[in-house]
MARTIKE-244379 format. One record per residue (C-alpha): residue in one letter; x, y, z. Coordinates in steps of 0.5 Angstrom, whole numbers, plus 2048, in hexadecimal, padded with zeros to 3 digits. Last residue first. Layout:
BEGIN
aXYZ;...
This chain:
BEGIN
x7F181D84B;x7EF822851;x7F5825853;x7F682585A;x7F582C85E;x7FB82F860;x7FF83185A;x7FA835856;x7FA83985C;x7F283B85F;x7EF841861;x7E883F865;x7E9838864;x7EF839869;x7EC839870;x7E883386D;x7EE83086D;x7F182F872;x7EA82F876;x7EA828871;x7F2827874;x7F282887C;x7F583087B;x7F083487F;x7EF82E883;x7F4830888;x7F0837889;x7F1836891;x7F8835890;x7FA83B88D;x7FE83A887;x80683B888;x808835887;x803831882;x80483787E;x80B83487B;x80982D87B;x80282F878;x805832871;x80982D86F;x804828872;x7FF82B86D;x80282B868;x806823868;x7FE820869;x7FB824864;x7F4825866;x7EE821862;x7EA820869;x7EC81886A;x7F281A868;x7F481E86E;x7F181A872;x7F5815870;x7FB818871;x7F981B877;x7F781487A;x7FE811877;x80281687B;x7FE814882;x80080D881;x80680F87F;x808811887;x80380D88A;x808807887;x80E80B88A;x80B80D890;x809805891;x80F802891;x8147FD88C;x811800885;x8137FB880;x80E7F987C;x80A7FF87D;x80C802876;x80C7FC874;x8047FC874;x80580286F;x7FF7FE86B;x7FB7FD871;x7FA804872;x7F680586C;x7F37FE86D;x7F1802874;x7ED807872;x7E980286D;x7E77FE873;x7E5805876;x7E1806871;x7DE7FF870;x7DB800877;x7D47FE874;x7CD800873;x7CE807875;x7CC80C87B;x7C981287A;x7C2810878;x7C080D87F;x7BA809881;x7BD80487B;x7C480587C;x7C3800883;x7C17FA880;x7C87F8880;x7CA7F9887;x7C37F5889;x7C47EF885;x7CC7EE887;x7CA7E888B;x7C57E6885;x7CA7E7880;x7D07E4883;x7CB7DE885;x7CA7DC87D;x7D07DE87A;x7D37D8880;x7CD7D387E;x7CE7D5876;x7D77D3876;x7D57CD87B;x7D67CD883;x7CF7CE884;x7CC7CA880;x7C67CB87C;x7BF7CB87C;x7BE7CD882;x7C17D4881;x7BD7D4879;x7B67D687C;x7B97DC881;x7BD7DF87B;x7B87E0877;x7B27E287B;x7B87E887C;x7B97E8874;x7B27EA873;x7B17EF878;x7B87F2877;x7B57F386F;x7AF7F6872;x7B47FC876;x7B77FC86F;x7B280086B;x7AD80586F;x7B1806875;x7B8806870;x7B480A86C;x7B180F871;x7B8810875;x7BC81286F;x7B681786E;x7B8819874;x7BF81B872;x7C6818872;x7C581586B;x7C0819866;x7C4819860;x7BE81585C;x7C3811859;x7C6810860;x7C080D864;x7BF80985E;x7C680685F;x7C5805867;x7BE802865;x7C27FD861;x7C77FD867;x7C17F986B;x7BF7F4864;x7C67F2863;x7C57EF86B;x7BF7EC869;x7C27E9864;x7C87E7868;x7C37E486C;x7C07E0867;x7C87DD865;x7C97DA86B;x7C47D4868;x7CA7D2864;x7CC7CE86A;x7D47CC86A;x7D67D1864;x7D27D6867;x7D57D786E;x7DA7DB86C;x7D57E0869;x7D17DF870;x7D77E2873;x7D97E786F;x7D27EA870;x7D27EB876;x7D97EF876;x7D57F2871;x7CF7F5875;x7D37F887A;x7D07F9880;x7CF7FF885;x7D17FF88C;x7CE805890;x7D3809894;x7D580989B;x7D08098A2;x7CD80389F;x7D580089D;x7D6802896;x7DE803899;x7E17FE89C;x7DC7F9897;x7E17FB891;x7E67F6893;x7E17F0892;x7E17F188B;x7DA7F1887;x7DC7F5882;x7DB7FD884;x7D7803882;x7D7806889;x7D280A88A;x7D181288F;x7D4813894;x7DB815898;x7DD81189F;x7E380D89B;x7E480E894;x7EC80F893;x7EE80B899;x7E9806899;x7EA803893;x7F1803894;x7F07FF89A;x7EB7FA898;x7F17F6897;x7F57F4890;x7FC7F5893;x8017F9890;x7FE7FF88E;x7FD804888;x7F8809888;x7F580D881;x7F1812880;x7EC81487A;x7E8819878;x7E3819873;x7E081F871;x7D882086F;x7D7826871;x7D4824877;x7DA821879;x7DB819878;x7DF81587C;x7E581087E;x7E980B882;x7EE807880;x7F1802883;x7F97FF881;x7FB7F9886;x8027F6889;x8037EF88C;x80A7EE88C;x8107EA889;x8167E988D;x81D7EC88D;x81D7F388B;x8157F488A;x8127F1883;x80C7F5884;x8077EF881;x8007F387F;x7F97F3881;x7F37F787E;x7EF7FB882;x7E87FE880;x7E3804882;x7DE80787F;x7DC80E884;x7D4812883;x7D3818888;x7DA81B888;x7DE81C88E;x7E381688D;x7E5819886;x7E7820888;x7EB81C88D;x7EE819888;x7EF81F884;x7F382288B;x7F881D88B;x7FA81D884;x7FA825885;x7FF82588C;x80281F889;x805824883;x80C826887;x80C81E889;x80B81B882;x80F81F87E;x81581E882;x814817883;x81481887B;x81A81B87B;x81E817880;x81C81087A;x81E816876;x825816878;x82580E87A;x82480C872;x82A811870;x82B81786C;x83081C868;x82C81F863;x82E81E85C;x82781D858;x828815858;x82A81685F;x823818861;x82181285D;x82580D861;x823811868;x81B810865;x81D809863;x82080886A;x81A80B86E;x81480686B;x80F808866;x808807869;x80680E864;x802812868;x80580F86F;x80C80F86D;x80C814867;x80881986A;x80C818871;x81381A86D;x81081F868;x80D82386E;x814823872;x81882686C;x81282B86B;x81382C872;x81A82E872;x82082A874;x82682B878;x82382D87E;x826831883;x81F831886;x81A82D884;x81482F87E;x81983587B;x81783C87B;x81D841877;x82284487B;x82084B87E;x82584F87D;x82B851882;x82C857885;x832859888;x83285E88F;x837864891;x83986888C;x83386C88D;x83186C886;x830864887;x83585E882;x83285C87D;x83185487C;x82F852876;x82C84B876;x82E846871;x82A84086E;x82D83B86B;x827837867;x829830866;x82482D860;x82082785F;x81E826858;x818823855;x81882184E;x813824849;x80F81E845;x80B820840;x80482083E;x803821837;x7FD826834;x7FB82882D;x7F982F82B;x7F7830824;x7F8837821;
C-alpha cells in the first residue's frame, strides 16, 4: 500500500511526579529504613533536571525571555513565576560551572584561538554600564568546534588575559588593542583577518572606486581557500603548498600595491585609513600563508557571537559580573552543543545529574563533542538532533 508522511506537532507536558518512599521498619526492631529518594540536581529541589534543561534550552538556545517561558509553563497547568526560574537558571549555571569553566580552559590550551567581543548596554539598577560579551574559540583535530563565552564589565585587556594569559599558540583576532596583553613575544602570534580589511576598502569604494583592486586581490586570496576545500586538502601540507604556490604572489602583488597607493591618498580619508590598517596589520595577515592551520579570517568567531548577540537581552539586565559569567558559561555549552549536532536540552538533562558525582580529573568526559563521541557507539534516537 501507499505511505504518506504528516508532521505533526505533539504538545510537550510538564508533570508532577510524586515519589513515595517505602520505609520499613529493621527486623531487629530497633532501626527504619527509608529508600533512596530519587536524584535530584540541587538539594531538596523542587525541579528535575529535565525541567532545568528546558528552562536554560529555551534561554540560551532559543533567546526566549523567562516571562514567556513562565507564561507557557502556566499555560500547561504548572504554577510558575519569572523569578522562580530566574533562581533556576543561576542554579543551572552554578552546578554546570565546573564544566563551562573547564571548555574554556580546553580552549585556551589549543594551538589555534579566534577570538572577538562585542559590546552590551547592561542596564544596572540606576545607570547604564559598559558591559562586553567575547567569545573565544577553537577547533579539535577531529574537527569539532568549541566555543566559550566571558562576560565583563569594562572593555580592558583584562578579559583576554584571563582565559589566554601565558599559553601559546596564535591568536585570530582583529586589530583590537585589548588583545596585545596576550600576543605579547612571550605570548601568542597575532593572526590577521582578512574581512575586517576587506570591509574597510569596501566602505572606502564609494569615494575612490580605485578600492575595488584590493578587494580583487582580496577575492583572489579566499578563492585559493575554495580551491583548497574542493580538493578536500585543508589543514594539511598539500594546503600549505597551495597557498606558497598560489596566494603567496598574490600577497606580493597586493603589497607593491598598498605602498604605491599610501601617498596618494589622504591619510584621514576612507581609502587612506584602509590603506594604513592594512600595512600595520601586514605581518599579522600574512602569517596563514607558512601555516596551513590558521584561517584567512576570524569570521567564525564573528558568527559565534551574532548567535549570542540574539539573546543579547538576556544580558541586558544583569547587575554583577557572577551573574553575567554565569550565563555566559551556559551559552557557550549550548552553542558548543549545536555546533556538534548535539541536542542541547538531552544533554544537559543528562549532565546536570552526572556533573556531581563525575571525578574531577575526567570533567572532560561530558564537554558536548566527547559527549557525544561517547554516544556514537549506541546512540538513543532522542539524543542526537534530527537531520531535517
Amino acid at each position: 500500500g501507499r505511505t504518506s508522511v504528516v508532521y505533526e506537532y505533539v504538545p510537550a507536558r510538564f508533570e508532577k511526579q510524586v515519589h513515595v518512599q517505602e520505609v520499613l521498619a529493621c527486623a531487629c526492631g530497633r532501626g527504619v529504613v527509608t529508600a533512596p529518594p530519587p536524584a535530584r540536581v540541587v538539594d531538596r529541589g523542587e525541579y528535575g533536571p529535565g525541567f532545568l534543561s528546558h528552562v536554560v534550552t529555551s534561554k540560551c538556545a532559543d533567546a526566549m525571555p523567562l516571562h514567556r517561558l513562565a507564561q507557557r509553563v502556566e499555560r500547561s497547568g504548572v504554577p510558575m513565576s519569572r523569578s522562580t526560574l530566574t533562581d533556576l537558571f543561576h542554579q543551572a549555571a552554578s552546578v554546570l560551572l565546573p564544566l563551562s569553566a573547564h571548555l574554556l580552559q580546553v580552549i585556551a590550551a589549543a594551538e589555534v584561538v579566534w577570538a572577538d567581543e562585542t559590546p552590551l548596554r547592561v542596564l544596572d539598577v540606576k545607570k547604564t554600564r559598559q558591559g562586553y560579551l567575547w567569545t573565544f574559540l577553537t577547533q579539535t583535530p577531529q574537527g569539532e568546534w568549541l566555543l566559550g563565552y566571558r562576560f565583563s564589565l569594562g572593555r580592558a585587556g583584562t578579559t583576554p588575559k584571563e582565559v589566554l594569559g601565558g599559553t601559546r599558540g596564535a591568536l585570530v583576532v582583529d586589530a583590537y588593542t585589548g588583545y596585545n596583553a596576550v600576543t605579547l613575544p612571550e605570548g601568542r602570534v597575532r593572526v590577521g583577518c582578512w574581512a575586517h580589511v576587506r570591509r574597510r576598502f569596501f566602505e572606502a569604494l564609494p569615494g575612490a572606486p580605485e578600492a575595488r583592486e584590493a578587494l580583487d586581490f582580496i577575492l583572489a586570496l579566499y578563492r585559493v581557500e575554495a580551491e583548497a576545500r574542493k580538493a578536500g586538502v585543508v589543514r594539511t601540507d598539500a594546503h600549505r603548498e597551495l597557498r606558497q604556490k598560489k596566494s603567496a604572489p598574490i600577497l606580493a602583488a597586493l603589497g607593491t600595491w598598498l605602498e604605491e597607493q599610501t601617498p596618494r591618498h589622504l591619510p584621514k580619508g576612507p581609502l587612506g585609513q584602509a590603506l594604513s590598517y592594512a600595512r600595520k596589520q601586514w605581518d599579522a595577515l600574512t602569517r596563514f600563508v607558512s601555516d596551513e592551520r590558521l584561517p584567512l579570517d576570524n569570521n567564525r568567531s564573528e558568527g559565534a557571537l551574532r548567535k549570542a548577540a540574539l539573546g543579547r537581552k538576556n544580558f541586558l539586565f544583569v547587575g554583577h559580573q557572577a551573574a553575567g559569567e554565569n550565563l555566559a558559561g551556559l551559552y557557550a555549552l549550548v552553542a558548543t552543543c549545536e555546533a556538534n549536532g548535539v541536542n542541547p536540552e538531552a544533554y544537559l538533562a543528562d549532565v546536570l545529574l552526572r556533573v556531581q558525582t563525575h571525578p574531577n580529573a575526567r570533567i572532560g568526559e561530558l564537554l558536548p563533542h566527547e559527549w557525544k563521541r561517547r554516544r556514537a557507539a549506541d546512540p538513543p534516537e532522542s539524543l542526537l538532533q534530527p537531520s531535517l
